[in-house]
C-alpha positions in Angstrom: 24.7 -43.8 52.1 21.7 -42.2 53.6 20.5 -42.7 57.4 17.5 -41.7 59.0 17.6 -41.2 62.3 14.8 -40.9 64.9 15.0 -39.7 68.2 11.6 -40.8 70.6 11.7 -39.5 74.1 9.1 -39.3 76.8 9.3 -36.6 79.6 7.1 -36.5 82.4 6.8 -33.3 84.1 4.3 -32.5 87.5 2.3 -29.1 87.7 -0.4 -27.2 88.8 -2.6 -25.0 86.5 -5.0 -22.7 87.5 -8.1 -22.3 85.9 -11.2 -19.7 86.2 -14.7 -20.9 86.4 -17.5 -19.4 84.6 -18.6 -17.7 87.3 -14.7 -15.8 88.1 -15.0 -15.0 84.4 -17.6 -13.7 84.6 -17.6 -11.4 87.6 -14.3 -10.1 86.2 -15.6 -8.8 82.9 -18.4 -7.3 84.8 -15.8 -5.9 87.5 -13.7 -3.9 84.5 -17.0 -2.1 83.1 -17.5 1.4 83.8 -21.1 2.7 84.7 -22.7 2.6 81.3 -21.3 0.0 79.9 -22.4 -1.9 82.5 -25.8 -0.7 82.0 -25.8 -2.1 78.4 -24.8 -5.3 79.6 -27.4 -6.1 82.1 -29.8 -4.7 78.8 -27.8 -7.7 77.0 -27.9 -10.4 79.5 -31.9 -9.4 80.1 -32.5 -10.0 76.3 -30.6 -13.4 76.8 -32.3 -14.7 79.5 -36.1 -14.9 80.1 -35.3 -15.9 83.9 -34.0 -12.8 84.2 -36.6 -9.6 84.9 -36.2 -6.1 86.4 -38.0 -5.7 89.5 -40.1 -3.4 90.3 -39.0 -0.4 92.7 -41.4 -0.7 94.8 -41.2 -4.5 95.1 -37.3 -4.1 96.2 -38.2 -1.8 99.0 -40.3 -4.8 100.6 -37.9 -7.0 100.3 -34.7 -5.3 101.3 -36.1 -5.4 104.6 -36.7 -9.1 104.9 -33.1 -9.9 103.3 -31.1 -7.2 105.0 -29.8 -10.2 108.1 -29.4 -12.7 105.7 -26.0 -14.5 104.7 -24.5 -14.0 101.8 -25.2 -16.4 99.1 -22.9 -19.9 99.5 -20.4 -20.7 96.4 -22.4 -22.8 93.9 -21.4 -26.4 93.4 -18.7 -26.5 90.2 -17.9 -30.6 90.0 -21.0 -30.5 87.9 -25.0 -30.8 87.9 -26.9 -32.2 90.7 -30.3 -33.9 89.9 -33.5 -32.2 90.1 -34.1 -33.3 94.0 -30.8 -31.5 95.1 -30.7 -29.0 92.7 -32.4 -26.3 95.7 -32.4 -22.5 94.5 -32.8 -19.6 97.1 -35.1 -17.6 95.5 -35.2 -15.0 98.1 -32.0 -14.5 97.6 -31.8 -13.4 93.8 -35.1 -11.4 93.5 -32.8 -8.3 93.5 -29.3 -7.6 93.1 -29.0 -4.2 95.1 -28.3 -5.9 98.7 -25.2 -7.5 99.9 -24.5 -8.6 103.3 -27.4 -5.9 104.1 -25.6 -2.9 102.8 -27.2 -1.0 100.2 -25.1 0.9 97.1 -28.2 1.9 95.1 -28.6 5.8 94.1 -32.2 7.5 94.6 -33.9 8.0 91.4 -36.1 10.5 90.7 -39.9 8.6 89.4 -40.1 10.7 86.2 -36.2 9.6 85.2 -36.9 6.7 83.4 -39.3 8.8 81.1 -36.0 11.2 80.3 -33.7 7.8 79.7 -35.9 6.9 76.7 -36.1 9.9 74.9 -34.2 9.8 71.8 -30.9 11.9 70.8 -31.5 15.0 68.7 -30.5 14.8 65.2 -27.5 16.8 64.3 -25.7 17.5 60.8 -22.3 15.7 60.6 -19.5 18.1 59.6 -19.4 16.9 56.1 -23.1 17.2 55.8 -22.9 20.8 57.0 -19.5 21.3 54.3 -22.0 19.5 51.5 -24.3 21.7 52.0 -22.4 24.6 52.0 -21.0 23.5 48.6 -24.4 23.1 47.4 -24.6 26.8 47.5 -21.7 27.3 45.4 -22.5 27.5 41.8 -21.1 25.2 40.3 -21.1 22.8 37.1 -21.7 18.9 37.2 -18.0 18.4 36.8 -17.3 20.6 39.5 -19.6 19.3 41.6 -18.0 15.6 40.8 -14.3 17.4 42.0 -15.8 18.9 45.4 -16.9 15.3 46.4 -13.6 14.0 45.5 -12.0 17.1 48.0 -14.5 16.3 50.8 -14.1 12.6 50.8 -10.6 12.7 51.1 -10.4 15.2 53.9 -8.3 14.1 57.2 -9.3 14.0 60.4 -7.8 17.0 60.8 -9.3 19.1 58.0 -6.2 18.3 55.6 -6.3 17.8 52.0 -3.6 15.4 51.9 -4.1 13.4 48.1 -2.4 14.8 44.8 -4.2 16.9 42.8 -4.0 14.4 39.6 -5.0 11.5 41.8 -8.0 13.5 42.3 -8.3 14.4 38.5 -7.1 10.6 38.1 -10.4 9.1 39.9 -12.8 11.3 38.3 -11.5 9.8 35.0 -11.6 6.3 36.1 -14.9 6.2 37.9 -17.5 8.6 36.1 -15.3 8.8 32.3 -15.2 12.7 32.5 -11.8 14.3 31.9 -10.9 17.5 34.3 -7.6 19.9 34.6 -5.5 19.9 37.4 -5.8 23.3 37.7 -9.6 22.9 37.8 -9.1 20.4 40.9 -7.2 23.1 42.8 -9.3 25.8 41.8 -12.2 23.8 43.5 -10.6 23.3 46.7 -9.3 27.1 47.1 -13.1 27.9 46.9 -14.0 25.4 49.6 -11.2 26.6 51.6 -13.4 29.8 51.8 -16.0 27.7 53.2 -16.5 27.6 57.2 -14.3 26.6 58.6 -12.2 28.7 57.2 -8.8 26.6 56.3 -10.9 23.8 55.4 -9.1 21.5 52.1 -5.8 23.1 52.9 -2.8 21.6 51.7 -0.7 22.0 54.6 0.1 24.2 57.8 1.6 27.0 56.0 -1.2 26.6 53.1 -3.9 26.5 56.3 -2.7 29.5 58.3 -2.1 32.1 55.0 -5.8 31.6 54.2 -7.1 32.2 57.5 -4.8 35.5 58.2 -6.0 36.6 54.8 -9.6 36.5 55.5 -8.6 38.1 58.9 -10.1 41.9 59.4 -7.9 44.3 58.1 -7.6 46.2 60.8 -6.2 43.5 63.3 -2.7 45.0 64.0 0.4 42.9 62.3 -1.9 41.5 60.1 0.3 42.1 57.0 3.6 41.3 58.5 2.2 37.8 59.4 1.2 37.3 55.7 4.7 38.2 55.0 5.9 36.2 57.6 3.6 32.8 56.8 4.2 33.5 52.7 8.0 34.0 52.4 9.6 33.1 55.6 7.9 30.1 57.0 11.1 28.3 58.0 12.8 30.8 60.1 9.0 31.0 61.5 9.1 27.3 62.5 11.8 27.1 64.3 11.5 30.6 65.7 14.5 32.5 64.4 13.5 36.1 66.0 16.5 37.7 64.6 16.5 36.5 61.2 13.0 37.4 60.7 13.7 40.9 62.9 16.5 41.3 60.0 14.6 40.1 57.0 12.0 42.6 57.2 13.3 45.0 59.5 10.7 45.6 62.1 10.8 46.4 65.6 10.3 43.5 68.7 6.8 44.5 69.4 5.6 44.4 65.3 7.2 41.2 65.1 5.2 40.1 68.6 2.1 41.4 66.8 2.6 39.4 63.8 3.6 36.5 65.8 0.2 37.1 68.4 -1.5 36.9 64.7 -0.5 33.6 63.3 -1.2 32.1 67.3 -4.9 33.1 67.1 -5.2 31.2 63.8 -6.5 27.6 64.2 -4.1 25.0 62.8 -7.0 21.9 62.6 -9.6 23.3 61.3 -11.8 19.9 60.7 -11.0 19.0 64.2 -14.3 19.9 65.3 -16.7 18.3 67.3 -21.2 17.9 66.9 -23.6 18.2 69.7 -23.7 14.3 68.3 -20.0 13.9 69.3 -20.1 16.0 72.6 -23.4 14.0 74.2 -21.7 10.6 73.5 -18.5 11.5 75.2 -19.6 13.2 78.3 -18.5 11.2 81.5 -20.6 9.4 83.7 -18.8 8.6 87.5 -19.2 5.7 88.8 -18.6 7.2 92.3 -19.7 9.8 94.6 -17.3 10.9 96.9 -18.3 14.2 99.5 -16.9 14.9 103.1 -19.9 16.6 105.1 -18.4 18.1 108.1 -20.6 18.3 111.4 -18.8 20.5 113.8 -18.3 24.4 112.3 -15.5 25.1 114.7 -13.4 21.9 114.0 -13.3 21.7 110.0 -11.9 18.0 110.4 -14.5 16.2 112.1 -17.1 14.7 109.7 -17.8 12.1 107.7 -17.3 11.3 104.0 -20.4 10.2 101.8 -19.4 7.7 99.4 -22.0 6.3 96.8 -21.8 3.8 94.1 -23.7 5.3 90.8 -26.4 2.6 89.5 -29.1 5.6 88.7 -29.4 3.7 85.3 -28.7 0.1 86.2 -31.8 -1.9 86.7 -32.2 -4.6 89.7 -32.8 -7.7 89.2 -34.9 -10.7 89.6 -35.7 -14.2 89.3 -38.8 -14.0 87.0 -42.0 -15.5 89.3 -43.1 -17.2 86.3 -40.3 -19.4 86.0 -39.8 -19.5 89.7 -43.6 -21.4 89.7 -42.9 -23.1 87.3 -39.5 -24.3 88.7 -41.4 -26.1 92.0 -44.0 -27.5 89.9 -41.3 -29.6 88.2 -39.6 -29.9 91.5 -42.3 -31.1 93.2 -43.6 -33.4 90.4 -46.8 -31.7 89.5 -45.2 -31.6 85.8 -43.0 -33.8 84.2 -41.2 -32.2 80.9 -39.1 -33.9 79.2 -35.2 -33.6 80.5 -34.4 -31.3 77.9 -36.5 -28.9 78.7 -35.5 -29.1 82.5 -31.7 -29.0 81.7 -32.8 -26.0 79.5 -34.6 -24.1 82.7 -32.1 -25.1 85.2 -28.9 -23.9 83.0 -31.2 -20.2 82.9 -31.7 -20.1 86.7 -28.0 -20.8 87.1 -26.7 -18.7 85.0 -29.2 -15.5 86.3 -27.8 -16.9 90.1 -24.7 -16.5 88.6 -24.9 -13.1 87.1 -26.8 -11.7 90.2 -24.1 -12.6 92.2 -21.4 -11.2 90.0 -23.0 -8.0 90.4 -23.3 -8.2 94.0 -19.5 -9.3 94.0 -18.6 -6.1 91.9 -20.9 -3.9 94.0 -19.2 -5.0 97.2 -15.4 -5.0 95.6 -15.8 -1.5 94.1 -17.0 -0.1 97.4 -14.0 -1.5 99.5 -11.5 -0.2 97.0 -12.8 3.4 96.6 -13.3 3.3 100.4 -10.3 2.2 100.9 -8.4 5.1 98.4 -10.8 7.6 100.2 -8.5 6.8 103.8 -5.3 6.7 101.9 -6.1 10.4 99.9 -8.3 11.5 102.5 -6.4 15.0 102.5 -7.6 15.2 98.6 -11.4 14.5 99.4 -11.2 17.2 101.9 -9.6 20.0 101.0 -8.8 19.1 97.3 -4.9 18.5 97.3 -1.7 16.9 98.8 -2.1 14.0 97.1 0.2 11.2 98.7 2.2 8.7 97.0 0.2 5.5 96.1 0.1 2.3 94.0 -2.2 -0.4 93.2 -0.2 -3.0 95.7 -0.8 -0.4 98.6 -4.8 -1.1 98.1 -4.1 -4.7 97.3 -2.7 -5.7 100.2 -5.4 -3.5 102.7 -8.6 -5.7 101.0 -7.2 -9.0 100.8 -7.2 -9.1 97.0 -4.9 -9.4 93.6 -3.2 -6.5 91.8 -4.9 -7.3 88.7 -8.3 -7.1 90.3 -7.5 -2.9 91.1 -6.2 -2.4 88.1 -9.5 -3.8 86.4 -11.5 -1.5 89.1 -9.5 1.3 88.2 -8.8 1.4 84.9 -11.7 3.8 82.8 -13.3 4.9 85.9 -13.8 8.4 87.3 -15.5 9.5 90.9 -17.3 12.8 91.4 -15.9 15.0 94.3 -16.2 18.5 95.9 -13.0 19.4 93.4 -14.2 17.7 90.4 -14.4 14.6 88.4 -11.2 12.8 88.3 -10.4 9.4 86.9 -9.6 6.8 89.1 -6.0 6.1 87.8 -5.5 10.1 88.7 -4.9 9.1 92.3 -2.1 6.6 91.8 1.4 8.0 91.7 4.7 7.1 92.6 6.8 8.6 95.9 9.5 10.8 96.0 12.1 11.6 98.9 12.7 14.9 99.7 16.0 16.3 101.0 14.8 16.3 104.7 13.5 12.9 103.9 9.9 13.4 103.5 8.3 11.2 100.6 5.6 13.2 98.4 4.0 12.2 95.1 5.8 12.6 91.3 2.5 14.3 91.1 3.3 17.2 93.2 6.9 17.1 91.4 4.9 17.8 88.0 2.9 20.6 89.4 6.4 22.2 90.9 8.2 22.0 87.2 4.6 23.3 85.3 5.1 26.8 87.7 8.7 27.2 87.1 7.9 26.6 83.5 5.3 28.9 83.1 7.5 31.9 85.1 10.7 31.5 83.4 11.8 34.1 81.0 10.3 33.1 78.0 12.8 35.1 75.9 15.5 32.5 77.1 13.6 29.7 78.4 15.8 27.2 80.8 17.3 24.2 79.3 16.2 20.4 81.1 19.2 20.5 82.9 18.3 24.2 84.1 15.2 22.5 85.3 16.6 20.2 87.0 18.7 22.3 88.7 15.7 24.7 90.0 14.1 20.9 91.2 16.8 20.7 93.3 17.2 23.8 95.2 13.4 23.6 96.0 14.7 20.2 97.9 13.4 17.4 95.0 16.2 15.2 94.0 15.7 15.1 90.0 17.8 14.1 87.5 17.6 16.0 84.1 16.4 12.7 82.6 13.2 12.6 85.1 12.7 16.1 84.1 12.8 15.6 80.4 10.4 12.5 81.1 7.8 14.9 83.2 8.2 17.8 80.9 7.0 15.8 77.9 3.9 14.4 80.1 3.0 17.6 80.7 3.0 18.5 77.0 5.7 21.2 77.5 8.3 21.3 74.6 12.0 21.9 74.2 13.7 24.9 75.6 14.1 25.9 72.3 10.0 25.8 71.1 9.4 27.6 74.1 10.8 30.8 73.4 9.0 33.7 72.7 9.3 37.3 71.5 
């Protein structure tokens, strides 16, 4: 006998939820952009909305001086929309975006920069283009040329020919119904491995390096032995064996060092290289300026740092006047659209009020968190070190605002000092006690195990534990696990990889 059975039960439960308005959303996606991304978003949000206009530099001058003693803008009503009658807009107060509370972030711009922001990139070659064209040179037969595309298009990122030769062989069949050798396949891609740069198609490391130290000048000393060495002892090579390969072909230390200084100078990714294409897109634009300027020569610690916010290629904004016009004539009865067409304007002029503001807000938030790291590392942006122990929550709790929010300031931004441009992220770290009780930075810990790795004896290079040891003589209590952690962010390898003839 069957039975279905059916269990209903109702539970009430009591909480709170917290939601984000538009406008928090907003401001915090616009918070978390770096300089130029944030540039191509205002170029989005301008395209979006026809309220929105750039103003013109001359026009913000004017007004910066009748807005400078003026309140910051109220929060706008969210329990929804008011009629037309209360619906009031401060237009004043959104004709630019570069003033809050009367301070003033913008950068001074040179009149004939916007002329050098529209010129247009250079062409440059891509580095298959440039190996195409090099195989175009080669003289080679339609199935031939058929196999080199095959090569090329299969190329790593690296430089690596990493298929099978009778896949290669394998396609041609398939695709274009014309039949080739295996042996023709790898006879193709030896000659492009002759091509610059030199390596180029190769196989594998071994394969890579033997081709370059072969095409080497004949007269660069341990040339042969390293051909030896790459060719018929590769192993012992790799996991640097001195004594075997001393044995094997019965050289002295300084021949083997030769040969060893040989296969070193040889470049193991030869396709890893970059375009002027590549290099212009990935240059780094800070988002801050940070300089001390000292103003008494006999007393090098009185001054006053300079601290900027970068908006050279972020335009101000504006309510458009058109709009605004046409705005009080509704208002004030003189026309009389229909209510789509007013819901349609008034949903534009709040959501330009609304992304003004969110740049203000990130304007004003940025500032009081890179001020606010510029007291806590002011050491640093003096004299360019002693970097102190510091976390987000350390700025969190000094402006009044969520961990979250720092991060999202933080994160993929970089600020411009008298030692360079660092990232913001650089100057977080956590503390370390000394033996005499003084707290310094894991950062200044790193720096301390990079020397002692870079003078030990390289012939018998200390283990982690060894390390650790020296760590804590110098008075930094280190375990051989924290060691092992800092050596690998510091890309240093094993003991063992470290040795050298």
């Amino acid at each position: 006998m069957l039975r279905n059975q059916q269990n209903i039960s109702q539970k009430q439960q009591l909480g709170q939820q917290q939601k984000l308005s538009p406008q928090q959303l907003q401001f915090i996606k616009l918070l978390q952009l770096p300089t130029i991304a944030l540039e191509q978003r205002i170029k989005e949000e301008l395209e979006l909305n026809p309220i929105l206009e750039e103003a013109e530099p001359g026009e913000i001058r004017q007004e910066r001086v009748e807005i400078e003693d003026e309140k910051p803008i109220s929060q706008e009503k969210e329990d929804g929309l008011e009629t037309l009658e209360e619906h009031e807009v401060d237009w004043d107060d959104f004709d630019t975006n570069t003033e809050f509370e009367g301070e003033s972030y913008s950068t001074p711009t040179h009149p004939d920069m916007q002329e050098w922001q529209d010129l247009p990139d250079p062409y440059h070659a891509s580095f298959l283009e440039e190996l195409e064209e090099q195989v175009s040179l080669l003289d080679l037969t339609e199935e031939e040329e058929l196999i080199a595309d095959q090569i090329l298009g299969s190329l790593d990122e690296d430089g690596y020919f990493r298929r099978e030769l009778e896949a290669v062989a394998d396609n041609i069949a398939f695709n274009h119904s014309v039949y080739v050798e295996v042996e023709d396949v790898d006879r193709i891609r030896k000659q492009i491995q002759l091509l610059d740069p030199i390596g180029i198609a190769s196989m594998s490391l071994q394969d890579c390096l033997l081709v370059q130290i072969e095409q080497s000048s004949n007269e660069l000393d341990g040339r042969e032995l390293a051909i030896d060495i790459v060719k018929d002892a590769w192993q012992a090579f790799e996991k640097k064996h001195f004594n075997k390969l001393l044995q094997k072909f019965n050289v002295s230390e300084e021949e083997l060092k030769d040969a060893f200084d040989v296969i070193k100078g040889m470049d193991p990714r030869p396709g890893a290289v970059s375009t002027g294409m590549e290099e212009s897109q990935n240059y780094i634009e800070p988002d801050f300026e940070v300089y001390w300027r000292n103003t008494d020569e006999s007393n090098l610690d009185k001054g006053e740092f300079l601290i900027n916010l970068n908006q050279r290629n972020s335009p101000s904004l504006r309510i458009s006047p058109d709009y605004k016009e046409m705005w009080n004539d509704i208002k004030e009865k003189r026309e009389k659209p229909d209510q789509q067409t007013q819901n349609f304007i008034k949903g534009k002029i709040d959501s330009a009020n609304w992304f003004i503001e969110s740049i203000k807000q990130r304007q004003n938030t940025l500032m009081n968190v890179m001020k606010t790291m510029v007291a806590l590392q002011e050491d640093f942006f003096k004299y360019g070190d002693s970097l102190k122990p510091m976390i987000l929550k350390d700025i969190a709790e000094r402006i009044g605002m969520d961990i979250s929010t720092i991060s999202r300031v933080v994160n993929g931004k970089y600020v411009q000092t008298n030692f360079g441009v660092h990232e913001l992220k650089y100057f977080f770290n956590e503390g370390m006690e000394t033996d005499s009780g003084e707290e310094v930075s894991n950062r200044e810990v790193k720096n301390i195990l990079q020397t002692i790795i870079d003078e030990e004896d390289k012939r018998s290079p200390m283990s982690d534990q060894d390390l650790a040891n020296q760590l804590n003589e110098k008075g930094y209590k280190v375990a051989r696990r924290t060691v092992s952690k800092y050596r690998e962010q510091l890309n240093e390898p094993v003991a063992r990889l470290r040795k050298q003839i």
